[in-house]
C-alpha positions as CSV (number, residue, x, y, z in Angstrom):
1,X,24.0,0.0,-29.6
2,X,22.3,1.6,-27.3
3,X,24.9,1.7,-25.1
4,X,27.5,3.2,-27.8
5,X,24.8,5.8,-27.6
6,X,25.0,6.7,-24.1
7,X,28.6,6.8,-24.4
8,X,28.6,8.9,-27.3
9,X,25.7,11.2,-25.8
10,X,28.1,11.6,-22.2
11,X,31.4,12.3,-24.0
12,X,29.7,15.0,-26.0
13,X,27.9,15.9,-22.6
14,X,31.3,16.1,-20.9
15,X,32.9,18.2,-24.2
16,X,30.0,21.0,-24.6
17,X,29.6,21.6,-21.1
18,X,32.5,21.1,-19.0
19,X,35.7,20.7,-21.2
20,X,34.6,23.5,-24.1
21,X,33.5,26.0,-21.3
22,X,37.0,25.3,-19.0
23,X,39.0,26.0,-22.1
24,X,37.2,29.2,-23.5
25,X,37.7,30.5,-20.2
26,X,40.8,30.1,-20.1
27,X,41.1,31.6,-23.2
28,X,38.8,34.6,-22.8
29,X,41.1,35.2,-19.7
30,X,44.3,35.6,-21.8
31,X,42.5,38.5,-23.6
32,X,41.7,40.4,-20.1
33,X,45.2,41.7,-19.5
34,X,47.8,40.8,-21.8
35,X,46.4,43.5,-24.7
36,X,46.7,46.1,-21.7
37,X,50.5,44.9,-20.2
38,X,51.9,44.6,-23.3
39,X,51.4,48.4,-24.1
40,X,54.8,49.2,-20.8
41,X,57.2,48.2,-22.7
42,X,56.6,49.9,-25.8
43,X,54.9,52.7,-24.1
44,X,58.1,55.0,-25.0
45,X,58.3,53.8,-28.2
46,X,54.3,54.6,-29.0
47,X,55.0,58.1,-27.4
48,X,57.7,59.1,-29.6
49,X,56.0,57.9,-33.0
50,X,52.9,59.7,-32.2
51,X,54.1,62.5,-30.1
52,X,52.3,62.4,-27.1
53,X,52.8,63.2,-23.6
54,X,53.2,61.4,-20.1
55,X,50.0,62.2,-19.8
56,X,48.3,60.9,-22.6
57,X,50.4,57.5,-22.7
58,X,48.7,57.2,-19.9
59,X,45.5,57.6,-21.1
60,X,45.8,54.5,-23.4
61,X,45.4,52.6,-20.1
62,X,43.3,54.7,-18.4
63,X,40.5,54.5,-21.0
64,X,40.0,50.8,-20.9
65,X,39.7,51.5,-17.0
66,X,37.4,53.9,-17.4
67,X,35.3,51.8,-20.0
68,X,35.2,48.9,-17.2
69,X,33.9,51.6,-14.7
70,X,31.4,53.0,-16.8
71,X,30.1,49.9,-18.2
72,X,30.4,46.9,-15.7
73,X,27.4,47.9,-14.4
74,X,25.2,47.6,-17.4
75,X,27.0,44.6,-18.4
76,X,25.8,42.7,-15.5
77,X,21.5,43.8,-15.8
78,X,22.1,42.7,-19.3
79,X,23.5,39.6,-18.8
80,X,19.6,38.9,-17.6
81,X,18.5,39.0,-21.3
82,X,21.2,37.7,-23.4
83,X,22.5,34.1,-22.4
84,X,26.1,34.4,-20.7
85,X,28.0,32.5,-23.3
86,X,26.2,35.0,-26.1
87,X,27.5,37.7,-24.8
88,X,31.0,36.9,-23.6
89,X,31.0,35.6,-28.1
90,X,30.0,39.2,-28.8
91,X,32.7,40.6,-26.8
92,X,35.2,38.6,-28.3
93,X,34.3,39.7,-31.5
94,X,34.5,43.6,-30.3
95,X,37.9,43.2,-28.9
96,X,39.2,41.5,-32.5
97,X,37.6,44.8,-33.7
98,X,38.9,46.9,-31.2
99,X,42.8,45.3,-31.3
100,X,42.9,45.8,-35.3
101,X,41.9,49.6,-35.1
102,X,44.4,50.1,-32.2
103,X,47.6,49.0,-34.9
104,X,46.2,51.2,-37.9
105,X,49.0,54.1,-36.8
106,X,47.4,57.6,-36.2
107,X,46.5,59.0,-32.6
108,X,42.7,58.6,-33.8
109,X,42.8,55.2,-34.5
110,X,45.2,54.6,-31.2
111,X,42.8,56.1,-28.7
112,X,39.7,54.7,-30.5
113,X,40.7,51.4,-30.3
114,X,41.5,51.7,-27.0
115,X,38.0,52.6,-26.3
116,X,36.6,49.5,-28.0
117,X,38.9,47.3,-26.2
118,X,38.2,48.3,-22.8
119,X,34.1,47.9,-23.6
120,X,35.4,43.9,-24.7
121,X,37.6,43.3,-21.8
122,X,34.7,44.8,-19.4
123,X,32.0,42.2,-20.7
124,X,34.4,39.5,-20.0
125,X,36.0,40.7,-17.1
126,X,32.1,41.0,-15.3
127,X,30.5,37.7,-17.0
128,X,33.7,35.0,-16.3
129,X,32.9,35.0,-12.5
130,X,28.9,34.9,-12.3
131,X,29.9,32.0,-15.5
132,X,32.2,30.1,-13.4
133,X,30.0,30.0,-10.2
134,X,27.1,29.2,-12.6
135,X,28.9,26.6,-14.8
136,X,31.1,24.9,-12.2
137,X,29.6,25.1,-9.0
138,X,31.5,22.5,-6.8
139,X,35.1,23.3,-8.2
140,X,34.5,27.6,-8.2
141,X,38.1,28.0,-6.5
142,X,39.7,25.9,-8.8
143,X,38.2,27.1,-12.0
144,X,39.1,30.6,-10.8
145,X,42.6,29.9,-9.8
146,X,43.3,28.2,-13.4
147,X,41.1,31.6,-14.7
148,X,43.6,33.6,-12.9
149,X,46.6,31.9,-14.2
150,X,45.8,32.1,-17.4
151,X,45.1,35.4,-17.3
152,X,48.6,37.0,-15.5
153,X,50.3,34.3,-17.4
154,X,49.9,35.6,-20.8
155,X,49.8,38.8,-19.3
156,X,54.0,37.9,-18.4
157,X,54.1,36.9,-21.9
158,X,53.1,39.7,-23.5
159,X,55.1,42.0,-21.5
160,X,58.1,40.3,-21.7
161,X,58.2,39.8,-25.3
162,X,56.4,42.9,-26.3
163,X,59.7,44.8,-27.8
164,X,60.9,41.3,-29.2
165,X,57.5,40.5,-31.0
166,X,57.7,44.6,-32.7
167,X,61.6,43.8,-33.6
168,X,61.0,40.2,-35.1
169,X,57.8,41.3,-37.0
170,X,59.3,44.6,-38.1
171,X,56.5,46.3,-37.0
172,X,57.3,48.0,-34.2
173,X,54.9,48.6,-31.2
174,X,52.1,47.6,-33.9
175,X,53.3,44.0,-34.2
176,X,53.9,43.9,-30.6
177,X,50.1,44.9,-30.1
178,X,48.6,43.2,-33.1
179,X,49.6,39.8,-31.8
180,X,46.5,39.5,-29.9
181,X,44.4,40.0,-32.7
182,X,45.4,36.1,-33.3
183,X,44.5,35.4,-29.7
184,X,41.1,36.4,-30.0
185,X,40.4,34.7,-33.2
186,X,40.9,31.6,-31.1
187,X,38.9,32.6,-28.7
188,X,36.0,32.7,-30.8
189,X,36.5,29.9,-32.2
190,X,36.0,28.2,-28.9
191,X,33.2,30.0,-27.8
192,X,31.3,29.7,-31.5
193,X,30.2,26.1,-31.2
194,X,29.4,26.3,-26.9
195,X,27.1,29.6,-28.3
196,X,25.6,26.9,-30.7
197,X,24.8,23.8,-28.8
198,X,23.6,26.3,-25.5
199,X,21.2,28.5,-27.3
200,X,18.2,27.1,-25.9
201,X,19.8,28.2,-22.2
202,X,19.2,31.9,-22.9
203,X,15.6,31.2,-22.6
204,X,15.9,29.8,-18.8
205,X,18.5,32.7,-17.6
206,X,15.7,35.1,-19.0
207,X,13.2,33.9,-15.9
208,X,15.8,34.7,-13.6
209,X,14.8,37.8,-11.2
210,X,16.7,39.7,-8.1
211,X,14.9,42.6,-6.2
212,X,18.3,43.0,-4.5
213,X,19.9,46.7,-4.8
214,X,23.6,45.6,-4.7
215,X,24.5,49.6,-4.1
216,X,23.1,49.4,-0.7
217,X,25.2,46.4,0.8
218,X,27.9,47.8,2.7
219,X,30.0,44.7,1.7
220,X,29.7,45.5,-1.7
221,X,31.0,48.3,-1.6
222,X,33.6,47.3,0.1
223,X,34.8,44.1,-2.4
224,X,34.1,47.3,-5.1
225,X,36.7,49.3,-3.4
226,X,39.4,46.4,-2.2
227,X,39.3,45.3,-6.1
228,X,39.8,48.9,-7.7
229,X,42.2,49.6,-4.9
230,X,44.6,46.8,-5.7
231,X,43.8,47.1,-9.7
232,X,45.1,50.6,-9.2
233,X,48.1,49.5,-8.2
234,X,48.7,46.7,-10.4
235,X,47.5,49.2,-13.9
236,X,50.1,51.8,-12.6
237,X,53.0,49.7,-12.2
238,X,52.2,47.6,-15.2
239,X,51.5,51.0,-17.2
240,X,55.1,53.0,-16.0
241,X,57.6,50.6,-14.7
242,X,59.2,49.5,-17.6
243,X,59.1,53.9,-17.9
244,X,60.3,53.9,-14.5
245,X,63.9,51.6,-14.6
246,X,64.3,53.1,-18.0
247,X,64.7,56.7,-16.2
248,X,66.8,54.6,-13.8
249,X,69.4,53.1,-16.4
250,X,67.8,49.9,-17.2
251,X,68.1,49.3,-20.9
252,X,64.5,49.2,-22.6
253,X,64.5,45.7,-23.8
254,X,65.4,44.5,-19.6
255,X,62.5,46.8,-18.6
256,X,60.0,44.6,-20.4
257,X,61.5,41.4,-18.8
258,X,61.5,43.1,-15.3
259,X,57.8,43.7,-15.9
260,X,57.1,39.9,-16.8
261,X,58.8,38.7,-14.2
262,X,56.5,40.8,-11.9
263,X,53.9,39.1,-13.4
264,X,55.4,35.8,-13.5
265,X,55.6,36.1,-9.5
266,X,51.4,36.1,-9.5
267,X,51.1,33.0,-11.0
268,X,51.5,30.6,-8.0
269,X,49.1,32.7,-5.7
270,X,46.6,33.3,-8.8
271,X,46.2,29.7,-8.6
272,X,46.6,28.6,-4.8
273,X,44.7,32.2,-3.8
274,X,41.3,30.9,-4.5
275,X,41.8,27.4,-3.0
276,X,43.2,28.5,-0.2
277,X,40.5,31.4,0.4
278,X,37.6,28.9,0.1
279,X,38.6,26.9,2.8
280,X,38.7,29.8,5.3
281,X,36.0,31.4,7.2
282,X,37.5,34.3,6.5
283,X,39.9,35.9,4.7
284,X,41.7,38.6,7.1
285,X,45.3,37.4,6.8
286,X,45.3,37.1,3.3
287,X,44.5,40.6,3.3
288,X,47.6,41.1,6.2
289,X,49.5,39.5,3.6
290,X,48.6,41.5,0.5
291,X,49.3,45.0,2.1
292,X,52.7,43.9,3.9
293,X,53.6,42.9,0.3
294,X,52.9,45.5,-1.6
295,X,54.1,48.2,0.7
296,X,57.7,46.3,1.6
297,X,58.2,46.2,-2.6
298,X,57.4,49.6,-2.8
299,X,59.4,50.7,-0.7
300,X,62.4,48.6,-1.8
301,X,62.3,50.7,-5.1
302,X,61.9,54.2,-3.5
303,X,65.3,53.1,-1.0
304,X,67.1,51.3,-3.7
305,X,65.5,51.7,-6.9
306,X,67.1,49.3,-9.3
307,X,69.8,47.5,-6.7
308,X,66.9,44.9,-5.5
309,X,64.7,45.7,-8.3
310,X,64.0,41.9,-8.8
311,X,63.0,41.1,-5.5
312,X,60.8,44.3,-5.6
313,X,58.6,43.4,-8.0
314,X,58.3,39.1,-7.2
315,X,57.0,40.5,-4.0
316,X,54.8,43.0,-5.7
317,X,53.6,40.5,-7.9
318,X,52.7,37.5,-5.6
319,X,50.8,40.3,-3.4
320,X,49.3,41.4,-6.3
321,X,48.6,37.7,-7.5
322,X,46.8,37.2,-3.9
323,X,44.9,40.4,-4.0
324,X,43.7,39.6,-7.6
325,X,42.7,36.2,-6.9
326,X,40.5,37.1,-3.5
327,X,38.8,40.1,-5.2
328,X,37.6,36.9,-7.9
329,X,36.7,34.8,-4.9
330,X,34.9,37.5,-3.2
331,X,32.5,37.6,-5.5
332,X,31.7,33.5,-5.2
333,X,32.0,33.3,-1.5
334,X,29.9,36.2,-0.4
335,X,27.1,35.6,-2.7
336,X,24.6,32.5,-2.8
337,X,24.1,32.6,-6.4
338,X,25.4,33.1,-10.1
339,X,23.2,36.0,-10.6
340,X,23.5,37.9,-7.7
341,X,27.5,36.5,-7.9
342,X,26.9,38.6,-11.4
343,X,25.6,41.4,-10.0
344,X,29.0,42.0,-7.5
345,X,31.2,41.4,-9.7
346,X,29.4,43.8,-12.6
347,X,29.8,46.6,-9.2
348,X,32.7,45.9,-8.3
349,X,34.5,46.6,-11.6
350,X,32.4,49.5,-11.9
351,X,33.4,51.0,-9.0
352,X,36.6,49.4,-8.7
353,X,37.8,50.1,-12.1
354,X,36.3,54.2,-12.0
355,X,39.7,54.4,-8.8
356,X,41.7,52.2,-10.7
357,X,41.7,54.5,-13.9
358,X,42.8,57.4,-11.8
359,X,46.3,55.3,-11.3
360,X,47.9,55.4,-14.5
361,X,47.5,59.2,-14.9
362,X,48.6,60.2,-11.2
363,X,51.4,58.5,-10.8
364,X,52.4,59.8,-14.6
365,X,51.2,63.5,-13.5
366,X,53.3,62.9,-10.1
367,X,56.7,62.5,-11.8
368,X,56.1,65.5,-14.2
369,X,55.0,67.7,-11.1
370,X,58.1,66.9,-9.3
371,X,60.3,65.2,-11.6
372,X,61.1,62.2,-9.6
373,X,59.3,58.8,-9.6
374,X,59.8,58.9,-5.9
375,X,56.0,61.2,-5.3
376,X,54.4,58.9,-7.3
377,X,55.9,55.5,-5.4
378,X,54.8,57.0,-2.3
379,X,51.5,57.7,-3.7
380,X,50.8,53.7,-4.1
381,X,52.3,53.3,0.0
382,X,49.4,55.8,0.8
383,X,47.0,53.3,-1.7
384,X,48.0,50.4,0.1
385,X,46.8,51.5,3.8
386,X,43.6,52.3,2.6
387,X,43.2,48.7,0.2
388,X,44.6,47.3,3.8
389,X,41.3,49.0,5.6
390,X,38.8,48.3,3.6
391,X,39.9,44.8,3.0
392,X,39.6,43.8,6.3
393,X,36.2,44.2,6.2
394,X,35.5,43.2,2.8
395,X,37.3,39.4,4.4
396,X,35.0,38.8,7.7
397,X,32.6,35.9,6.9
398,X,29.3,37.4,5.6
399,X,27.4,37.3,2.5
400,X,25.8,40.2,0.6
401,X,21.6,40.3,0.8
């Protein structure tokens, strides 16, 4: 009897805190992009119904950015009183709130959603690496890796059957966003019965104290500005490629499968990028080899625009995939702790994510000043000397204190 209890009493051990927790993260990571990629595709279409402007299509990506900028910060010194897994359950319920108003169909309603998204996303975006470094100690890179997957995975997904989800629902752009709303549910009902059985852990995170001002570490700053740098790039191509070949000849529906294939091309590097990183002592050449990527696909599209198109953006996206997955790991490897891991990665979106929401509006602004994509293309070859810089540094073997 007793030991059918200790049986019973490890397997529900083993479910509540490492099974449960591995798949809501998982899960909270395919809400952390694939609500903001699957808005390229239909971009045109939601521009035409509501009337707007370059400009302000590009705003609906450029205000989740900015919420992540403004926010991340905050999200982190709050973490301190609310338990982790509390708080990543109340941002799943604001982004089922913030995904419904975005499908209700006036500009209002579009842009207000938007809003409440990007405040969800941020939460999870800053808790998920401080949770995974807490939660999973000994297996960080590998938990990250399948984080990272699952996160530019469904982010493929949604962009490449964004206009066939609106067709087959006959809702347009609104079934092609509302989608998610499902997503979510799930989500939280992962993360309901983990809140449940952990509440008495809130308590014990409560006690835990840095005096360290993470704004005064060089190295942060430079993580910060490596991960807005290549979120830049990835937000601006994800927000007007499909745009982009369309101006080029590329039928709509081929745009959106261009774009997931892009993002198909981060998945093996999303998942090898961490492991790899945390058995070097530092991470310089995969920094070389996220800048020669990026730069060589740009440029194949400024030279030859849609002739190697597919090449162009499997490069871009297994440079993107690598750059993604290293700004995740920088926060584990140059920290000693969750908290502290919490702290960086609550800065670096913040900063990072206050550059990256100046990408989607440039490059849009770019083509309108000189009606050719061709300004704003070499506007992300100017991005990627500077990522190429600071990332350098942000690579040597050092840890933040």
């Amino acid at each position: 009897m007793n030991t059918h209890n200790k049986n019973w009493k490890s397997k529900m051990k083993f479910c509540f805190e490492i099974l449960l927790p591995f798949i809501g993260i998982l899960f909270v990571a395919a809400t952390l992009r694939a609500p903001l990629s699957t808005l390229g595709p239909v971009l045109t279409e939601i521009s035409k119904s509501l009337n707007l402007s370059n400009s302000e299509a590009g705003l609906l990506t450029t205000i989740p950015l900015m919420a992540f900028a403004f926010l991340s910060i905050f999200v982190g010194q709050l973490s301190r009183k609310l338990s982790i897994e509390k708080f990543l359950l109340f941002s799943i319920v604001l982004l089922i709130v913030g995904l419904y108003i975005r499908v209700m169909g006036t500009v209002f309603t579009l842009f207000l959603g938007s809003a409440i998204l990007g405040i969800a996303i941020c939460i999870g975006n800053v808790l998920v690496p401080g949770y995974i470094k807490k939660t999973f100690p000994n297996k960080s890179g590998m938990v990250i890796g399948f984080y990272s997957v699952s996160m530019n995975l469904t982010a493929a997904l949604a962009s490449g059957f964004s206009i066939v989800i609106g067709k087959l629902s006959g809702l347009g752009w609104k079934g092609s966003l509302g989608i998610w709303i499902w997503v979510a549910v799930f989500s939280f009902l992962i993360w309901l019965p983990i809140v449940l059985k952990r509440r008495g852990t809130a308590e014990t995170q409560k006690t835990v104290k840095s005096n360290l001002n993470i704004f005064k570490s060089p190295l942060a700053w430079q993580i910060s500005i490596f991960m807005g740098l290549q979120s830049l790039m990835y937000y601006s191509l994800v927000t007007w490629l499909p745009k982009l070949l369309q101006d080029y000849g590329m039928p709509n529906e081929e745009s959106g499968w261009v774009l997931s294939f892009m993002q198909m091309a981060m998945l093996p590097l999303t998942f090898l990028g961490p492991i790899i990183a945390s058995k070097l002592s530092n991470q310089k050449s995969l920094v070389l080899i996220v800048a020669a990527g990026m730069f060589f696909s740009v440029l194949l599209i400024v030279f030859f625009q849609l002739q190697y198109i597919y090449a162009a953006v499997i490069l871009f996206g297994i440079s993107s995939g690598l750059s993604f997955s290293l700004s995740m790991m920088f926060f584990v490897l140059r920290t000693t702790d969750s908290h502290t891991a919490t702290k960086i990665s609550g800065m670096a979106q913040s900063v990072g994510y206050l550059l990256a929401a100046f990408g989607p509006p440039i490059f849009g602004k770019l083509y309108e000043y000189g009606n050719t994509w061709n300004l704003s293309l070499y506007f992300l070859l100017a991005v990627v000397v500077i990522m190429l810089v600071v990332g350098l540094k942000a690579a040597r073997d050092r840890l933040i204190n």
